[in-house]
N, C-alpha and C positions, 0 to 999 in steps of 0.2 A: 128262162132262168139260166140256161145253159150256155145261152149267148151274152149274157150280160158277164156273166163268169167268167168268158172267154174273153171279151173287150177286158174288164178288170183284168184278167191275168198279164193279156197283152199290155195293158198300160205299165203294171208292175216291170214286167220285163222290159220295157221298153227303157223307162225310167234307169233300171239297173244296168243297162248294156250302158244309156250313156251315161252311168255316174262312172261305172268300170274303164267308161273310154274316156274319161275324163282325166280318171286318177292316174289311165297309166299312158295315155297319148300328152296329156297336158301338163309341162313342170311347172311346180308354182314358183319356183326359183326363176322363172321367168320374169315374175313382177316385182324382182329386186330394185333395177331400175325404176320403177313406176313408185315403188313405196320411198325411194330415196331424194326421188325428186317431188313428190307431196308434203314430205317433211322439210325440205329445205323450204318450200314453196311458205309452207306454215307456219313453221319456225326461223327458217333462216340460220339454223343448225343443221351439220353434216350429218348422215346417218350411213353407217359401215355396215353390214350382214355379210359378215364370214362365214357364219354358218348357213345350213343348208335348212330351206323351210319343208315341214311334209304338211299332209291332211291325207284325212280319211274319211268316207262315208259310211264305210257298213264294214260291219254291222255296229259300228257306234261313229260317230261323229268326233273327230278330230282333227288335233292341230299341234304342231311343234315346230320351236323353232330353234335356231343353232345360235353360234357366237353374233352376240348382234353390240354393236357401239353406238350411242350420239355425244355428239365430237360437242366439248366445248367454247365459246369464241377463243380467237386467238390472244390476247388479253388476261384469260387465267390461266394458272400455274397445272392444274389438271387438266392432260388431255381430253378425258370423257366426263360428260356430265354423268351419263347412263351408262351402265354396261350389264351385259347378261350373257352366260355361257348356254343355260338351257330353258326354255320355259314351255309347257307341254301340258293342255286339257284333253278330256274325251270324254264325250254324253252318249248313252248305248240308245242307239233307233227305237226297234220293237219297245222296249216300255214305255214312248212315250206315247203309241196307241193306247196303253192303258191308262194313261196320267200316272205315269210313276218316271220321276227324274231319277236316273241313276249316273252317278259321275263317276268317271273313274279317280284314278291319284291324279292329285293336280301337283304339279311339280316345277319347282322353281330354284334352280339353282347357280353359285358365282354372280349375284347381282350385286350391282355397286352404286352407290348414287354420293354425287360430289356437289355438296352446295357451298359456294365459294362466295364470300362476299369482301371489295378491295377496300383500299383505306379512302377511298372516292364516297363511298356507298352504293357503288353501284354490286349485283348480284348475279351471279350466270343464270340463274332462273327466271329472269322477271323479262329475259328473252320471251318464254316461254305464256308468262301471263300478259304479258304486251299485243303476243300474238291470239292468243285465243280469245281476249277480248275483243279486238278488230272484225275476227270469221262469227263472234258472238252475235255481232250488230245486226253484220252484215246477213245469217239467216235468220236474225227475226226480222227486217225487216220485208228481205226475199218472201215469209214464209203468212205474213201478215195477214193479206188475202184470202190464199188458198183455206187459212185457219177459221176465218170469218165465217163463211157459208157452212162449214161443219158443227156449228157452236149448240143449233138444235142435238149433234147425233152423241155431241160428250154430254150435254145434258140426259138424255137417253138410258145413257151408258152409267152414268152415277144411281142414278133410279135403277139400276140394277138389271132394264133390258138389251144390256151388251152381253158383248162376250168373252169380257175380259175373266184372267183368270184366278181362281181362289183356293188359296195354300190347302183350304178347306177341301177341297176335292183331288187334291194329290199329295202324293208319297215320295219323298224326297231323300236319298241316301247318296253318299257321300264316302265314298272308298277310303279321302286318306289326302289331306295337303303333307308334301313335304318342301321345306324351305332351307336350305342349307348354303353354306359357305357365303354368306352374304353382309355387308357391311354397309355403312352410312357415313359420312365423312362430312362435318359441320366447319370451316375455317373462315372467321370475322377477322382481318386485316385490321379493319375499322375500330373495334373495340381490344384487341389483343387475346379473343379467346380461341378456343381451339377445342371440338368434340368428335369422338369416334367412337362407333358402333363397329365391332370386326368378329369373327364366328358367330354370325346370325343365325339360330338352324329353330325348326319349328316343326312340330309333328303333332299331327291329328290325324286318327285310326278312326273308321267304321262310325259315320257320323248318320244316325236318320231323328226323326222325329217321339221322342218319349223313350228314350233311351240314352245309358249312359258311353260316354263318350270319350276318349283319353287327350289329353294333352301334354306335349312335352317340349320344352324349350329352353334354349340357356342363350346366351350369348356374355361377350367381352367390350371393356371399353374402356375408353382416357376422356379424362374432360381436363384440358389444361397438364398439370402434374397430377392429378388425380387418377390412378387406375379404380378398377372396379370388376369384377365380375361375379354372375348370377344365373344361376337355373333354376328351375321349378319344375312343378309337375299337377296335374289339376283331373279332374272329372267332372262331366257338366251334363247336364240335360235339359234340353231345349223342347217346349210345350209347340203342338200344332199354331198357335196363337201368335207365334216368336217375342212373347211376351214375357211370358213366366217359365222360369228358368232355375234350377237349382245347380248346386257348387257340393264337391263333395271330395274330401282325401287332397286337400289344397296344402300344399307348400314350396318354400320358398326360400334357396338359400345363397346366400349374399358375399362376399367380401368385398374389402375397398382399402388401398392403402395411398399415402399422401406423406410428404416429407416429415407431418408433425401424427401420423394418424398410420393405425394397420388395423384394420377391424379382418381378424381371418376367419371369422364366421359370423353371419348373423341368419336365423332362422325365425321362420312367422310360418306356422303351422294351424288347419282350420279342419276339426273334424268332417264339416259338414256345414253348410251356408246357405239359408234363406232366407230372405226375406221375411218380417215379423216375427222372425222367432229367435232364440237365444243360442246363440253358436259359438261351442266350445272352442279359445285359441290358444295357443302357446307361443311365444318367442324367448329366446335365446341370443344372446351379444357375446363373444371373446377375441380379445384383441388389446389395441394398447390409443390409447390416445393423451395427449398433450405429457405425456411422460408416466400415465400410470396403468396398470395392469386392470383390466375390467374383466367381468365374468360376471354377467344380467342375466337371470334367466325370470321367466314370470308365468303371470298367465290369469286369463279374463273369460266372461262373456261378451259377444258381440250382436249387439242387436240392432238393426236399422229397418225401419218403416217400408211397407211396402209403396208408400209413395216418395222415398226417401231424402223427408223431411226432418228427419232424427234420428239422432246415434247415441247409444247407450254402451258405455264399458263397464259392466260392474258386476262381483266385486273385479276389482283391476289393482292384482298384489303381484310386488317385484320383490325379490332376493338378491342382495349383490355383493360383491368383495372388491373392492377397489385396492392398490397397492402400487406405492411411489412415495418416493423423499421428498415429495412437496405436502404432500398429504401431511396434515399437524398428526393423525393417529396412521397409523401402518401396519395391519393391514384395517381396512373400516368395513364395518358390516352394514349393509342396509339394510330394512325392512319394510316395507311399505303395503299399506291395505287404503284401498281409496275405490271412488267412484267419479266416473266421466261420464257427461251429456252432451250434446252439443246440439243445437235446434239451431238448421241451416237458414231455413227461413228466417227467422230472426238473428241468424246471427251472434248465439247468446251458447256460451262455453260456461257449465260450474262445473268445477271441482271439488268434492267433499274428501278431505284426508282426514281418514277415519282412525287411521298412525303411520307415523314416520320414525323410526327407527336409526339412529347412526352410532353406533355402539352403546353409549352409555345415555346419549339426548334422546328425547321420544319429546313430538309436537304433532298434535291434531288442529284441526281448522276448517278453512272453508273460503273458495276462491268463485268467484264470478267475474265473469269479463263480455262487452259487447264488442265484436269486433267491426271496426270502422277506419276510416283513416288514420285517427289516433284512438286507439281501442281504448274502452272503458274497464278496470280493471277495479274490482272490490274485494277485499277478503280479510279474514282473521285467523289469526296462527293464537294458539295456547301449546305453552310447553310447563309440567309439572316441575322441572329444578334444569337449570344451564348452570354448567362449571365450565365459564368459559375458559380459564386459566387450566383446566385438566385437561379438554377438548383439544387447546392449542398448543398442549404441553409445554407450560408457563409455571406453572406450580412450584416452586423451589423444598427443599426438604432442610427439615431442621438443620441437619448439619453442613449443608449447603453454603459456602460463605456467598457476603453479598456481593455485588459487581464494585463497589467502593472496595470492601476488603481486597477482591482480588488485584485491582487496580496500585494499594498500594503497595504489594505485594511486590509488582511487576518493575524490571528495571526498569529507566525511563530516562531520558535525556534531563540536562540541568531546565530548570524553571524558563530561564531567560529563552533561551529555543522551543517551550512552549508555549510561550505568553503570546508570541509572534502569528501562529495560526489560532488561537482561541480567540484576540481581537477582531482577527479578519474574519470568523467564520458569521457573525452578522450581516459581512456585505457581501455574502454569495448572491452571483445572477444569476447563475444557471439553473435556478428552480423556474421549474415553469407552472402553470396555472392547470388544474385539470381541465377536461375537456366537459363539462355539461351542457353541452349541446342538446344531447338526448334525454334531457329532462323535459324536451320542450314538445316531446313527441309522446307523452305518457299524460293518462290521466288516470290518476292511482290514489284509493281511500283505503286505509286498513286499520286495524287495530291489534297490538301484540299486546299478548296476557301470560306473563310468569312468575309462577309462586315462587320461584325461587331462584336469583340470581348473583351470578359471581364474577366479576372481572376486574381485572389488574387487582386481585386480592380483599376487593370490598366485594363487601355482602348485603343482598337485598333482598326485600319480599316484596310480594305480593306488586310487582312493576306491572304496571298498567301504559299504553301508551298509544294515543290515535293521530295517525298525521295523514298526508296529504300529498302529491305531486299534480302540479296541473300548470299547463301553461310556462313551465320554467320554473316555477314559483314549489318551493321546500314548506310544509308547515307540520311543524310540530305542536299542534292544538291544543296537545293535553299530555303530560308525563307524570304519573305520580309514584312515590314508592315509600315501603319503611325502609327505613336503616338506623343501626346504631341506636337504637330504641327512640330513635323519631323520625322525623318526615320527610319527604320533598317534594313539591310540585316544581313542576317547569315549562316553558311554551318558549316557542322559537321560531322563525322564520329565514329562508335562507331565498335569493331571489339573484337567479342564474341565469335571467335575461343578458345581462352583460358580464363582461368577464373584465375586470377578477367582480367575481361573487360578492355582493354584501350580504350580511346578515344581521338579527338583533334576538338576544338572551335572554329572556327572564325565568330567575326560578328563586324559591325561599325554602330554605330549610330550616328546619324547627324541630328546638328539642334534641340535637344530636352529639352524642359521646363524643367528643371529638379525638380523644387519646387511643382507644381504640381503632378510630378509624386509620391516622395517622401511622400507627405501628401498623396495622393492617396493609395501606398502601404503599407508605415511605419509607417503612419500616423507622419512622422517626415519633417519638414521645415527649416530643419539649412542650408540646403543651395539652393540659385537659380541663376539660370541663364540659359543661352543656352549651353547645353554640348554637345560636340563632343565625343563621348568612340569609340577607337578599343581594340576588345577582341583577344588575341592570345594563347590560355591556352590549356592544354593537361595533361592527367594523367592515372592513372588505377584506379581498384575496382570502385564498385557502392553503395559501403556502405557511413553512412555518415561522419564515421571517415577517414574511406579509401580514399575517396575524400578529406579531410582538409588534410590528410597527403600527398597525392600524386599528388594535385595542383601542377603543375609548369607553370610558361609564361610569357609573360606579359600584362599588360593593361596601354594605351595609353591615359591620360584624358586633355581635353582643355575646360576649361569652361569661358565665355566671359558675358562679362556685366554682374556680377552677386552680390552677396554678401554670406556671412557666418554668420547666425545665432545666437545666444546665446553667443557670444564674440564682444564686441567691443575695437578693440585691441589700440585706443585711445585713449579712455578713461579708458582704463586700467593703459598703460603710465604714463598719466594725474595723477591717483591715487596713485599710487606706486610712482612716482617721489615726486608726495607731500608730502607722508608718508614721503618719506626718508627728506628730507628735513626740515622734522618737523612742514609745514605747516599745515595749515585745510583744509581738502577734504572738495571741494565744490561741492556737489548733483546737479547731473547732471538728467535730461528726456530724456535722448538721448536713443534712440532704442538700443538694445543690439545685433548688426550687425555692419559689416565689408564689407563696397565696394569694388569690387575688375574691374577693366576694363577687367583682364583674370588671369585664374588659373589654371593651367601645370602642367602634372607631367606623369612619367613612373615609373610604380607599378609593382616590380619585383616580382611574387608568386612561394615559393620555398619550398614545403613540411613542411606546417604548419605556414608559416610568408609570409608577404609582405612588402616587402623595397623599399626605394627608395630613392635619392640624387641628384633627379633636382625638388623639389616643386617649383613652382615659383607662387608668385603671385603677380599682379601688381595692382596699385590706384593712384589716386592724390596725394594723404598723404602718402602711405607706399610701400615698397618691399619690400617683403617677400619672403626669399629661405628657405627652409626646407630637412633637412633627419633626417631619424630614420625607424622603424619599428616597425610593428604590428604582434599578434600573433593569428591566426583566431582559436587556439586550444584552449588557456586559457583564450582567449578573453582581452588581455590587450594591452596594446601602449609605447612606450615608445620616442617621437617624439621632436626634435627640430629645433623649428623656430627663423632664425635670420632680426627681423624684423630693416629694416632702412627707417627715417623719411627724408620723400623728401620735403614734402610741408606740409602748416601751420595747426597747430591740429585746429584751431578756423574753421578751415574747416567742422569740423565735433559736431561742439558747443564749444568749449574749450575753454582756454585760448592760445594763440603762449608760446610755449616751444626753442625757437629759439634754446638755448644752448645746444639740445638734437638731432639740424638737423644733419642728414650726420653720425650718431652713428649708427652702430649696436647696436641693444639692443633682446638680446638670452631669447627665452621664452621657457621654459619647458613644453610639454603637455604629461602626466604619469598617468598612473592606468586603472582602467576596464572601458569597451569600452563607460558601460553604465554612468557612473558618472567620465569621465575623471578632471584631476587636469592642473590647468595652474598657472605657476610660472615665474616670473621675474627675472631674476640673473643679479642685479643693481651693483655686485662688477666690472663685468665686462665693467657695464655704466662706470663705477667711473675712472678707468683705462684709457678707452676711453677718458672720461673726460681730467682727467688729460692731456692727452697725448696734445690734442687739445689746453689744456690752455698752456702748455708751450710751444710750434710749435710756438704759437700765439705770446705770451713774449718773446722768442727766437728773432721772426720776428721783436717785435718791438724793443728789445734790437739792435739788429744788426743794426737796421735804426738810431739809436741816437749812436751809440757808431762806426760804421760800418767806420766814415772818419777819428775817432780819432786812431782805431788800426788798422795801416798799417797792418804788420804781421801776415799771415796766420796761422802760425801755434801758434800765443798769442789767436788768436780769436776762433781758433779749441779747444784751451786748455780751455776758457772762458763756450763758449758752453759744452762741456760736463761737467765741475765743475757745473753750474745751473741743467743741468737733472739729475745727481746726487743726487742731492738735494731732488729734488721730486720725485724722484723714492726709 
């Protein structure tokens, strides 16, 4: 026993005399040369060691090395592809008799890696995978053989009679990585981008098995004009298994700023994280982007699957204050209470917003989407009342005058130097077409539900509306709503395959106040009553000349019990007949309206006019039929009404015009839309006239003369010698 002790010692010391004459008879700085010329050999890239290499055996196993370089080809603009100022391990001896790995600080710092790729396509590193694919080949094929006859002793070895080794039977600790001063530098010539990674630094303390662990890291960087930089800080614990792992004291804090964009904080904060269970998060956003002041803060559960297949945010509620002059409200409050899932495997995202909040609008719903190349998207939004004229700050106040008022308020150059840009402004070219391209990238079903809605001043309930995107192709399926105490449905299609855009209108409205609505939008009351409208219209372009020119269809309009505003066509009569007559117009108080029991017409729209040739309108007093046309591009009319009197004008205050019953009498309505002219053409009364007075004298002549002249044709001859006369 004694002697075997003594061999084993002997061997020990023997070992140790030459690792000791190794370390200090042999530099390793000798195999400068030899690693310099393996690398060129292998890559065909320089390699520089400035710095000095050490090693050590004992009592732990190590290695460091000094300033080291590889040179990139001559060809790009960075000298070094690689560089490193320090990089230094060390494994302690004695515990590995026991199977326990213990490392010391592993330490890495001043590295720098420069991937450069020119406007060729070609890249400084594909040096490097050119080469290693070649020595790839080349030892498996070398190594073919040798591997052959062994194939019994790796099957051996998996059955578990090797002696390979298992985590299971050692202890593994870890003193401490540190990484510091270190960057990455990404430049495409090719594409025109540009990224950098600069203060890389990385710290990890007192690392072993089932225990907690520290992490700390930050670094800086530019992508293009984008800066950015971010630190965090984490605790982990890693299971013998190196499988299961927990996260604990995680955060995370961020900025980034950009010509249009300065976010100077964002944080994502994680009490504690594992897998299958519910892990408390917080994030925070303050900063400025596209011109307004943000300030997000929120906060969730976090749940994902231990095989993770699934992720769960809920509840997932955000608070925020957004502020900026583009904003319609300033400042806007958000609030938000929602749920997020997301099944990876499938690929399948809902979204349930349980409310949404923006100061005074609140809207719940429900989204789903499959993601794919053109992601599948479905969902439904309900909002209990939108004022969208409040929201946009469109509202105007009673004593607010209107944009006409203030307009003629304002000084303004003479007419004739107006007229001049208002004809031209129909032939503008420089409207261009929007871009729906990415209509064509979307497939989108949804349905919007609000009880209560308000825009450009009308009011509606209960709006209902399901449409569609798919393919390029716009549908509006289904639109219904009340208003004005009646109805509307509507369906439309819009089809952005080609550009400019065609589309086709249909909607009926039924039953609706029309004078209400009118003052309510246009703040105009020239006409009321209950209207019926169907709309049957179609066209292309989306511009707004495009559209006046390439309107075609028609519109159906029935308007019942009503009247027409700012004309009363009775006592116009009444007037005009007096004049002619050379009477004295007697001043009348009668309202400047026109009853109608119903008023009818089909409004043909043909590429910049609308016509039409069945007006009808009916009264006690009048019938009124009308055609002509309007031009919606110059904005003018050019329209005629032939009104005839049925019943007595005293109807309407007047005096009885009895001699005027049963006459057409032709009213001219001509010029711009906004100050139209109405005209009387009384030669045509006069005609009438006449006609009826001799009918009349005819009538009575033939009564008094009709037993004295047998002969037809004395009495045919009589009759026409009198209208002679008067014609």
């Amino acid at each position: 026993m004694k002697k075997l002790l003594l061999v084993l010692g002997i061997v020990i010391l023997t070992i140790s005399i030459a690792l000791l004459a190794l370390v200090t008879l042999v530099d390793p700085n000798q195999f400068k040369p030899l690693l310099v010329e393996q690398v060129k050999k292998n890559t065909g890239l320089d390699l520089v060691v400035d710095g000095d290499i050490q090693w050590q055996f004992f009592p732990s196993l190590g290695f460091s090395l000094g300033k080291t370089e590889l040179r990139n080809p001559d060809e790009f603009e960075n000298q070094n592809l690689f560089k490193v100022d320090t990089i230094g391990i060390d494994v302690s001896v004695i515990p590995l008799l026991q199977k326990k790995l213990e490392i010391g600080n592993v330490n890495l710092s001043g590295a720098e890696l420069h991937i450069e790729t020119l406007k060729d396509g070609k890249r400084n590193i594909d040096v490097l995978s050119q080469k290693s694919s070649v020595t790839e080949q080349q030892t498996v094929s070398s190594s073919a053989q040798s591997t052959a006859p062994q194939s019994d002793n790796v099957s051996s070895s998996k059955d578990g009679s090797g002696t390979g080794l298992s985590t299971d039977d050692w202890s593994i600790n870890l003193a401490g990585i540190t990484v510091s001063d270190t960057s990455v530098e990404i430049q495409d010539r090719k594409a025109g981008t540009y990224t950098k990674l600069y203060d890389v630094s990385f710290q990890l303390s007192e690392f072993a098995f089932d225990q907690w662990t520290k992490i700390d890291f930050a670094m800086k960087g530019q992508n293009n004009q984008q800066k950015f930089a971010t630190q965090g800080r984490a605790e982990f614990k890693l299971q013998q298994d190196l499988v299961s792992y927990t996260l604990r004291d995680i955060e995370l804090d961020a900025s980034l700023s950009d010509p249009q964009t300065k976010i100077e904080r964002a944080v994502i904060g994680l009490d504690t994280f594992a897998f299958g269970k519910a892990n408390s998060l917080t994030y925070e956003v303050v900063g400025q982007a596209s011109g307004l002041d943000l300030d997000l803060k929120g906060s969730s559960t976090l749940t994902i699957d231990p095989e993770m297949t699934k992720l769960l945010m809920g509840p997932l509620k955000l608070k925020a204050t957004l502020q900026g002059a583009s904003l319609p409200q300033s400042p806007m409050n958000i609030d938000m209470d929602s749920t997020l899932s997301f099944d990876i495997t499938q690929k399948h995202l809902s979204f349930v917003l349980k409310k949404l909040a923006a100061n005074d609008l609140l809207f719940d719903g429900k989204t789903d989407a499959t993601l794919s190349d053109i992601p599948k998207i479905r969902f439904s939004l309900h909002s209990p009342n939108i004022d969208l004229d409040e929201f946009l700050g469109l509202s105007r106040s009673v004593n607010e005058p209107s944009h006409d008022e203030v307009a003629s308020e304002t000084p303004t150059a003479p007419k004739s130097s107006q007229s001049k840009p208002e004809q031209s402004q129909p032939e503008q070219s420089d409207e261009k077409e929007p871009d729906l391209s990415a209509l064509k990238t979307l497939d989108v079903e949804g349905k919007i539900a609000i009880d209560a809605f308000k825009a450009s001043n009308a009011r509606m309930q209960n709006v209902d509306a399901n449409f569609s995107i798919k393919e390029g192709i716009v549908k509006l399926s289904s639109f219904s709503s009340n208003l004005y105490q009646g109805s509307i449905k509507a369906n439309a299609r819009l089809d952005a395959r080609q550009s400019p855009a065609s589309y086709v209108v249909k909607k009926q409205l039924k039953g609706v106040k029309v004078q209400p609505l009118l003052r309510d939008v246009l703040e105009n009351d020239k006409l009321e009553g209950t209207g019926n409208i169907n709309v049957d219209i179609s066209g292309k372009s989306l511009t707004v000349n495009g559209i006046k020119k390439n309107l075609a269809g028609t519109v159906s309009i029935l308007f019942e019990d009503g009247a027409v505003n700012g004309i009363n066509v009775a006592q116009l009569i009444r007037e005009n007949y007096a004049k002619f007559k050379g009477k004295e117009v007697e001043k009348q108080n009668e309202p400047l309206k026109t009853d109608f029991s119903a008023l009818q017409a089909t409004l043909k729209l043909n590429k910049g006019t609308v016509s039409t040739n069945d007006l009808s309108i009916q009264s006690p007093l009048l019938r009124i039929h009308g055609e002509g046309k309007a031009n919606y591009l110059q904005q003018d009319v050019d329209f005629l009404l032939r009104t005839s009197i049925v019943g007595s004008l005293s109807g309407q205050g007047g005096k009885d015009i009895d001699e005027l019953r049963d006459i057409t009498i032709p009213i001219n309505i001509s010029g711009k839309w906004a100050d139209p002219k109405f005209k009387l053409v009384f030669d045509e009364v006069l005609k009438q006239k006449a006609q009826k007075e001799i009918d009349r004298g005819l009538k009575k002549l033939d009564e008094k003369l009709g037993d004295k002249i047998k002969d037809e044709k004395t009495k045919d001859a009589v009759n026409k010698l009198l209208k002679g006369l008067f014609n």
